[in-house]
MIPAGU-288574 format. One record per residue (C-alpha): residue number from 1; residue in three letters; x, y, z. Coordinates in nm, 4 decimals. Layout:
BEGIN
ATOM    k    r         x         y         z
ATOM  NUM  ALA         X         Y         Z
...
//
This chain:
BEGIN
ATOM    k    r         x         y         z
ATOM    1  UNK   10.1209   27.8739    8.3275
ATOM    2  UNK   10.0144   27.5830    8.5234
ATOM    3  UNK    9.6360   27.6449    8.6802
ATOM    4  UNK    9.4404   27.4316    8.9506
ATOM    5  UNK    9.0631   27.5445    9.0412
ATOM    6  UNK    8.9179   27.4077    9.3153
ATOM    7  UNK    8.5261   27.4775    9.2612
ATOM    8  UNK    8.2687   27.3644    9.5466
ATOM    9  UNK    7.9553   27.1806    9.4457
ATOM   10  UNK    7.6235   27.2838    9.3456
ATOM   11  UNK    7.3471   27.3652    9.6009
ATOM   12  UNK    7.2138   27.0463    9.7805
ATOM   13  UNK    6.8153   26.9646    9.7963
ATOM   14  UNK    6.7814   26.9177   10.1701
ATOM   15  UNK    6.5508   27.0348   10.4564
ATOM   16  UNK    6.7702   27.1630   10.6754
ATOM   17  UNK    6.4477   27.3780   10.8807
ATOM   18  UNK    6.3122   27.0715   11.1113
ATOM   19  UNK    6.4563   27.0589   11.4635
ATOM   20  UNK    6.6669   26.7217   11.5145
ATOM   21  UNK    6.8673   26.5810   11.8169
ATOM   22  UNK    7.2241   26.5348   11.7854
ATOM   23  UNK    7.2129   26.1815   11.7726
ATOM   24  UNK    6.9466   26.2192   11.4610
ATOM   25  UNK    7.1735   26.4546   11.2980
ATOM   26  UNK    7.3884   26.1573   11.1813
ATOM   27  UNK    7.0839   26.0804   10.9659
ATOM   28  UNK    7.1060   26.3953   10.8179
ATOM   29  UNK    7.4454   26.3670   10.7161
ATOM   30  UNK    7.3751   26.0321   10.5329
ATOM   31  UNK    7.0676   26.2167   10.3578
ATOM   32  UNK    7.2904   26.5171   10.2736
ATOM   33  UNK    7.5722   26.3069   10.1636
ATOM   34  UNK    7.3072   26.0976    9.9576
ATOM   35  UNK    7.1381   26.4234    9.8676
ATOM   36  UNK    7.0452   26.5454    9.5035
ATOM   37  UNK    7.1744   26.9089    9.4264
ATOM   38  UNK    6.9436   27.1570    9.3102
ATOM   39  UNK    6.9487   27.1180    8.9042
ATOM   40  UNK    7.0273   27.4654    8.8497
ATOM   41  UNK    7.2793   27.5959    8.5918
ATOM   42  UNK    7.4212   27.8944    8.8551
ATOM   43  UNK    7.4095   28.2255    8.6768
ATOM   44  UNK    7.8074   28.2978    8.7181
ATOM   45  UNK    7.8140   28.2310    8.2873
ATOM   46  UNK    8.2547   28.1760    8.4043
ATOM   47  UNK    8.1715   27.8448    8.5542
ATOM   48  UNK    8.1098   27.7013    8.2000
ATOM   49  UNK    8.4058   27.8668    8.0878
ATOM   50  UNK    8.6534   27.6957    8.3802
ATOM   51  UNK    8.4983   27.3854    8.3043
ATOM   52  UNK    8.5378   27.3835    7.9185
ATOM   53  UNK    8.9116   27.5222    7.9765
ATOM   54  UNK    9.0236   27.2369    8.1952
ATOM   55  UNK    9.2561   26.9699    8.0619
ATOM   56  UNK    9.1128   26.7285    8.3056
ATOM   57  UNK    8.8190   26.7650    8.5941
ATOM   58  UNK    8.8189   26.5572    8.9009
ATOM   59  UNK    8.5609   26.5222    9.1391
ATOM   60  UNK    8.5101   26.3612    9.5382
ATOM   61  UNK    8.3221   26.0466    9.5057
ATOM   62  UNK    8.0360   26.1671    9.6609
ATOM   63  UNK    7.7189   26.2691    9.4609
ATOM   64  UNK    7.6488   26.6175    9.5147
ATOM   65  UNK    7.9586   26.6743    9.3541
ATOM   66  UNK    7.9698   26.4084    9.0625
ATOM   67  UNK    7.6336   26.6159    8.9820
ATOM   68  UNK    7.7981   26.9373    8.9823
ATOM   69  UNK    7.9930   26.8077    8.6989
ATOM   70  UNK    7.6740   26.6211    8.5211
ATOM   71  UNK    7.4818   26.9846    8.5453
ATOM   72  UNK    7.7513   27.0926    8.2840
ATOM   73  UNK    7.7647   26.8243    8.0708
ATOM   74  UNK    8.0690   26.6977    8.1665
ATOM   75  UNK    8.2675   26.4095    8.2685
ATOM   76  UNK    8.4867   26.3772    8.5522
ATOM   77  UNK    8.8685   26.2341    8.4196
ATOM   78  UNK    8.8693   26.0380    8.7615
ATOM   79  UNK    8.6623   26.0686    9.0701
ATOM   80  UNK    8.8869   25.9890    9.3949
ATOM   81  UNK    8.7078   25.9834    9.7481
ATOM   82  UNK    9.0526   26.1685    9.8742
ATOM   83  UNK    8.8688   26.4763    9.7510
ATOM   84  UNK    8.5597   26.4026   10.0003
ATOM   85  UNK    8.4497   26.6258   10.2269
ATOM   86  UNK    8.5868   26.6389   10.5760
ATOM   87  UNK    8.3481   26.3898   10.8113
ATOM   88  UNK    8.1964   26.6305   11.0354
ATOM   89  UNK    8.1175   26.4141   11.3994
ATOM   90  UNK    7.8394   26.3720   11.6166
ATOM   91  UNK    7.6970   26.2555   11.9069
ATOM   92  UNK    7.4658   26.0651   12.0856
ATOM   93  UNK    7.2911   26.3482   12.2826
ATOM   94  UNK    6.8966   26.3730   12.2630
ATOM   95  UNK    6.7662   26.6306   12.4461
ATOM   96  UNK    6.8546   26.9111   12.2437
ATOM   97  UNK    6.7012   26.9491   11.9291
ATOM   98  UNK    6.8732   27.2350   11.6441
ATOM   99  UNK    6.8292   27.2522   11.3029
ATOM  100  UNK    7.0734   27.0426   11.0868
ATOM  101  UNK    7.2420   27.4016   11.0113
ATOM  102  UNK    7.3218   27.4855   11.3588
ATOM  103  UNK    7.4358   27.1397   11.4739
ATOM  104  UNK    7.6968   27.1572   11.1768
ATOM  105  UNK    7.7883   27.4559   11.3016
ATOM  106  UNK    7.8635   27.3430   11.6590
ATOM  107  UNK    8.0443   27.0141   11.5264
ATOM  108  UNK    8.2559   27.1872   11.2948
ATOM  109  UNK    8.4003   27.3808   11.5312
ATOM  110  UNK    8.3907   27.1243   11.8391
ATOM  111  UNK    8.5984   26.9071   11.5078
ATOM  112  UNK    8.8584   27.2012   11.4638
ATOM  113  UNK    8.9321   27.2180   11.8349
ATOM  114  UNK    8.9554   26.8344   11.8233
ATOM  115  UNK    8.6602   26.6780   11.8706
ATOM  116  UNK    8.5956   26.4117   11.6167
ATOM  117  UNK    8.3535   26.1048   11.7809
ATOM  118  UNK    8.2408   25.9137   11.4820
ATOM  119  UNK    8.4689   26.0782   11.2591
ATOM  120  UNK    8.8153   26.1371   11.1037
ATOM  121  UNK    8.9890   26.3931   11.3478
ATOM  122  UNK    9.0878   26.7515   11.1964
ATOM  123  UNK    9.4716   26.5995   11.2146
ATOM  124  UNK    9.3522   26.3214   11.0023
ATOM  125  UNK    9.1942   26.4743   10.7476
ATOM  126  UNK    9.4937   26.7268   10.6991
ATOM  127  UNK    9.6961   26.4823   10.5737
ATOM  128  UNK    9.4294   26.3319   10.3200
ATOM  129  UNK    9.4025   26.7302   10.2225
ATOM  130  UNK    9.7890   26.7206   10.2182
ATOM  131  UNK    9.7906   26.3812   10.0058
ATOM  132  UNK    9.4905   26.5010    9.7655
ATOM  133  UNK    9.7080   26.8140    9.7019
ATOM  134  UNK    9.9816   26.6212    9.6157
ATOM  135  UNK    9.7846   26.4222    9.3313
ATOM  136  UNK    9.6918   26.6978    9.2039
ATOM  137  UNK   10.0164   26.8380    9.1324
ATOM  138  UNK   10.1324   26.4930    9.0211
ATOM  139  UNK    9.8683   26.5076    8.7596
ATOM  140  UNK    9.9914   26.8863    8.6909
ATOM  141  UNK   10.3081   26.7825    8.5146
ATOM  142  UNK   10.0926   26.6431    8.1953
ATOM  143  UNK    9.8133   26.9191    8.2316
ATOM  144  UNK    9.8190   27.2737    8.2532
ATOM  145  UNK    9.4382   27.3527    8.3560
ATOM  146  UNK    9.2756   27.0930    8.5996
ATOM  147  UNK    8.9249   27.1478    8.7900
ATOM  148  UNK    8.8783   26.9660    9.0803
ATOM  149  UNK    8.4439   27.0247    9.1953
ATOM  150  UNK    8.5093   26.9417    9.5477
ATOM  151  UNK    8.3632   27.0860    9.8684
ATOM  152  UNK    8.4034   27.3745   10.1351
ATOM  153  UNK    8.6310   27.2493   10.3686
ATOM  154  UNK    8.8891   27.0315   10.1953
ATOM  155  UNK    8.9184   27.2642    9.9538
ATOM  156  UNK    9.0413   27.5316   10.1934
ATOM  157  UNK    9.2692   27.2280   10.3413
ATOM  158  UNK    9.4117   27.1849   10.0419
ATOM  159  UNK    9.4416   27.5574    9.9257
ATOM  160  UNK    9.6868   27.5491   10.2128
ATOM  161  UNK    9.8901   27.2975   10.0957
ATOM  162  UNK    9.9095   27.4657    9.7641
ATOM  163  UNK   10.0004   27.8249    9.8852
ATOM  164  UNK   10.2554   27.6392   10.1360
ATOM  165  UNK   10.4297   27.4251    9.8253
ATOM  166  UNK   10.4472   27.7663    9.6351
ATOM  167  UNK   10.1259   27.8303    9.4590
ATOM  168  UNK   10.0139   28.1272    9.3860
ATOM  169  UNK    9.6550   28.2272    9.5027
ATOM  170  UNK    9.4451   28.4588    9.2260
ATOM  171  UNK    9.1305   28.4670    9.3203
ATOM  172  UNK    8.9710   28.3074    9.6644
ATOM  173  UNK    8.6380   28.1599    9.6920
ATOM  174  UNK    8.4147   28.2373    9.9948
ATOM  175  UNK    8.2250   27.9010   10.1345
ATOM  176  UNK    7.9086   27.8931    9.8653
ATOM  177  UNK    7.8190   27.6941    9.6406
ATOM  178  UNK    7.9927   27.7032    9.2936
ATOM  179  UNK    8.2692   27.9517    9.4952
ATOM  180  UNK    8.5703   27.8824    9.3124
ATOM  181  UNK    8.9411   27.9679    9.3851
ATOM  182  UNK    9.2267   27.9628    9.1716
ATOM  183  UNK    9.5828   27.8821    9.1940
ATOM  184  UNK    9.9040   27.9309    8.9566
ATOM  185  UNK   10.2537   27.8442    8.9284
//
């Protein structure tokens, strides 16, 4: 049986309590995308196991989830910014100041109704989901287990793709960190 996981990142080390404009907020997302995760081993004792099943573990180029990988010892077979997380945008409004939290709230779903200023539209970024799914079933047909440690959002893109090319979905993973799902065929 032919398995893909799809297992979002460790907990980033971020303040995300201080009240910042809009326009600041793109600061925050170059801190959080710059970000160290919390060095943690999570207590879920099945991560280790996923990760010392797979054949081969890929991983989004950027560093929260290269870490994820690191925190286990492990080494990703090839780390492919297709896997990135989808660009959440911003704007240059300053008079109202949110946490980081709630202002990635609002732009996430301003992006999925089609606002994307200073980023890669919701369109856009389901067809990188749809060509990082595809990869991954390329690289299915000389592996049977593969881990991809990816994030929140393209992973739900790309369990999509998955379920729509025939996939099978066995367990899903709510938005946390370390939430894993798992697909067969």
């Amino acid at each position: 049986m032919k398995t893909i996981i799809l297992l979002r990142h460790g907990e980033v080390d971020i303040d995300n309590n201080k009240r910042i404009s809009a326009y600041q907020f793109k600061d925050w997302i170059k801190l959080y995308n710059n970000a160290n995760i919390k060095y943690k081993i999570p207590e879920k004792n099945e991560l280790k196991t996923i990760l010392d099943k797979a054949d081969i573990i890929l991983a989004s180029k950027l560093k929260r989830s290269i870490q994820s990988i690191d925190l286990f010892k492990k080494t990703a077979y090839e780390k492919n910014s297709i896997f990135n997380e989808a660009q959440i945008p911003y704007s240059a409004w300053t008079t109202i100041r949110l946490t980081p939290k709630l202002w990635l709230i609002i732009f996430r779903v301003l992006w999925f109704f089609g606002y994307s200023k200073n980023s890669k539209s919701f369109k856009e970024t389901k067809i990188l989901a749809n060509e990082a799914t595809l990869k991954l079933i390329t690289l299915m047909d000389s592996n049977n287990y593969i881990v991809l440690v990816g994030h929140g959002i393209m992973n739900r893109l790309i369990s999509k793709v998955l379920i729509k090319k025939g996939w099978k979905s066995r367990k899903k993973s709510k938005n946390e960190n370390w939430g894993f799902s798992i697909f067969e065929l």
